[in-house]
Structures are given as structure tokens and as C-alpha cells.
C-alpha atoms as one frame of an Amber mdcrd trajectory, in Angstrom:
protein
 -33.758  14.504 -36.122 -31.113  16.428 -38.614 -30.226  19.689 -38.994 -28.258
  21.732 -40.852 -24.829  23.118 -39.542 -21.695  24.760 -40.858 -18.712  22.399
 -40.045 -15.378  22.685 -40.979 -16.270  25.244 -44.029 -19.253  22.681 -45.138
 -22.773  23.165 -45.138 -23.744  19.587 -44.443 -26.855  17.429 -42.423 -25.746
  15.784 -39.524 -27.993  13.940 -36.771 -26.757  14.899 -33.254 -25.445  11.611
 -32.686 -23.239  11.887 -35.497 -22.198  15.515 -34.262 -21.381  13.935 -30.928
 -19.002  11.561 -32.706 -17.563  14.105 -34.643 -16.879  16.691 -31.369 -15.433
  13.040 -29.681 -12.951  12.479 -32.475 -11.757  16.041 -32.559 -11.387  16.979
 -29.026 -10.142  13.312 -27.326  -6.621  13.350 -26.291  -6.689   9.493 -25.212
  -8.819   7.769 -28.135  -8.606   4.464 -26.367 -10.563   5.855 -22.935 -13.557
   6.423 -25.330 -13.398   2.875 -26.807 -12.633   3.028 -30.128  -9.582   4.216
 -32.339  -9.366   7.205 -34.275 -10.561   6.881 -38.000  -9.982   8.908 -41.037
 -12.830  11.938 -40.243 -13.623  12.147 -43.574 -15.158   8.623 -43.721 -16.751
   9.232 -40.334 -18.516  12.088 -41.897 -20.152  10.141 -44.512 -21.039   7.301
 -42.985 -24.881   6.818 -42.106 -24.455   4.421 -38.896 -23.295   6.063 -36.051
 -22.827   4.413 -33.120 -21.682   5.857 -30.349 -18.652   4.362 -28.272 -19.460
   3.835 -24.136 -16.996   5.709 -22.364 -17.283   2.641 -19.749 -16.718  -0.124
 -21.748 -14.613  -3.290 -20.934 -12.006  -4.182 -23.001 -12.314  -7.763 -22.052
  -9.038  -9.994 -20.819  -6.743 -10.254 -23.458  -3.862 -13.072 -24.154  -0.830
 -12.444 -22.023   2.141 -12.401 -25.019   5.171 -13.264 -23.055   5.752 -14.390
 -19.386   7.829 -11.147 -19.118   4.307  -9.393 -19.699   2.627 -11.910 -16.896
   5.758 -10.978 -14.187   5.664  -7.124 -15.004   1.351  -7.389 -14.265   2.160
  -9.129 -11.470   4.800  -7.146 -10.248   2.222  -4.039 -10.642  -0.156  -5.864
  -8.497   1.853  -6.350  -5.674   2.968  -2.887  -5.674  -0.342  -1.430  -6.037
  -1.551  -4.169  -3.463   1.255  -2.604  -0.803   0.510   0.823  -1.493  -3.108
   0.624  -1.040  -2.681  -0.976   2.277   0.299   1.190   3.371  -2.147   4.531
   2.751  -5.045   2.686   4.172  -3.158   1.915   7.087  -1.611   5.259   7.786
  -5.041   6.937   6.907  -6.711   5.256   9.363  -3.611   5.623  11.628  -3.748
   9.654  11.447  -6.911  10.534  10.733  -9.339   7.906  12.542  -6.985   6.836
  15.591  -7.190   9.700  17.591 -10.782  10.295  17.478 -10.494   6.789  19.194
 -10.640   5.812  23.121  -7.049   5.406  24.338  -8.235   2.070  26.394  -9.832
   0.418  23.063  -8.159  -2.663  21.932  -7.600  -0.963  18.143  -4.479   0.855
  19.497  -2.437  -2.135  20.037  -2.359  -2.596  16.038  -0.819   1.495  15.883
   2.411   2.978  16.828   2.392   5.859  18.759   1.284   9.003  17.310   4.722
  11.160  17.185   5.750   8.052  14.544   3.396   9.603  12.211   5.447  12.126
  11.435   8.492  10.287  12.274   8.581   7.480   9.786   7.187   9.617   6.694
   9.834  12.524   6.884  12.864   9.753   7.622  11.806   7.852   4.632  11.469
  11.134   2.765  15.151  12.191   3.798  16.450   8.445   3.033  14.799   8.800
  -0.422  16.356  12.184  -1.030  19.815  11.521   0.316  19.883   8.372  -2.465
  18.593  10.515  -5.458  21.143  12.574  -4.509  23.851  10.162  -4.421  22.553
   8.620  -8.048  22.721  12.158  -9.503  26.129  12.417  -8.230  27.601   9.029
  -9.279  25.704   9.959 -12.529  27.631  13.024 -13.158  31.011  11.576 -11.769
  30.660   8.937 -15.185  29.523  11.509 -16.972  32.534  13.861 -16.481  35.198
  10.748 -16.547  33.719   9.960 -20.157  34.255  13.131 -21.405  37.643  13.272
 -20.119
């Protein structure tokens, strides 16, 4: 089915898969979440296959270029790993737990409830107390190499 449309100050036939790819390639920020890189629009315009990209497609496994690349994934695992578990745990610590009998055998696994705040807000002043420290020591060098 084409049609006739004024695009980009050109009267020209397009099919609306073709206009599809067109509005894709101007408006994507992050060409690789569609699946395909970003090609000179002026050949995409004149092409006569159009094929358009999934938005869900796998890219496949690819080769692993240095072990440095292999410890960094694996690194990322294991932290994404912990944190999953850590908010699944305290999720299901806060939000399910209470709604629980006290006498069920589930509450042996959980601290007490008044932790729930506890441990959150110490970590968050721990965390803020040594950003705090790193900005100082950062502007203590700072100031020492200037002088």
C-alpha cells in the first residue's frame, strides 16, 4: 500500500513500513535497543526492502575478548545476584511479615521489626559519613597541590 507524503521538503512514495523505519531512525535515542545501527537516511530512503528491526531481539552470546571482560561480567553478576536477594529479602521482610501469624515458623528467618528501619538508616549514615570523608581527603590534595 503507498502513498504519497511530504517528508523532509520531498514529495516522495513511501509504504508505511518504510515510514515506520524512517520515524525509528529519526526519533531513537539508543539505536542498539531497536536492533540495528543507524545508517546514512538517505540510502534508507531509497532502498526498496524494508525490513523492520524487532525491538525484542537477541543479540546472541558473543566471544568474551579478555579475561578482564569475563571477571568484570562476573563481578556484575554477583552484585546483581546480592542485590536482588537483599531487596527480596527485605521486601518480604516489611511488607509480607507482618501480615503474618506471630507463632508461624517463617519468623525465625526475620529480625525483629524495629531493625527495619534500624539497619537501612545506619547503613545510610555509614555511607554518608564516608562520602563525606572522600570529599574531604579529596579537597585536602586538592588544596596541597595547588599550594
Amino acid at each position: 500500500m503507498e502513498s504519497s507524503f511530504y517528508f523532509g521538503g520531498v514529495v516522495s512514495s513511501f509504504s508505511a513500513k518504510k515510514l515506520i523505519r524512517i520515524w525509528l531512525l529519526r526519533t531513537a535515542k539508543n539505536w542498539s535497543a531497536f536492533g540495528f545501527r543507524p545508517n546514512d537516511r538517505r540510502s534508507e530512503l531509497s532502498s526498496n526492502c524494508v525490513r523492520l528491526p524487532s525491538l525484542f531481539r537477541s543479540k546472541g552470546v558473543r566471544a568474551v575478548n579478555s579475561k578482564m571482560e569475563l571477571a568484570d561480567r562476573a563481578v556484575g553478576f554477583v552484585l546483581s545476584v546480592t542485590s536482588l536477594s537483599i531487596f527480596t529479602y527485605y521486601t518480604f521482610w516489611v511488607i509480607i511479615l507482618p501480615f503474618v501469624d506471630d507463632d508461624h515458623f517463617v519468623h525465625k528467618y526475620f529480625l525483629p521489626q524495629e531493625y527495619a528501619i534500624l539497619i537501612p538508616v545506619s547503613a545510610g549514615v555509614a555511607l554518608l559519613c564516608f562520602f563525606s570523608i572522600f570529599v574531604g581527603f579529596v579537597m585536602l590534595k586538592s588544596k596541597r597541590k595547588k599550594a
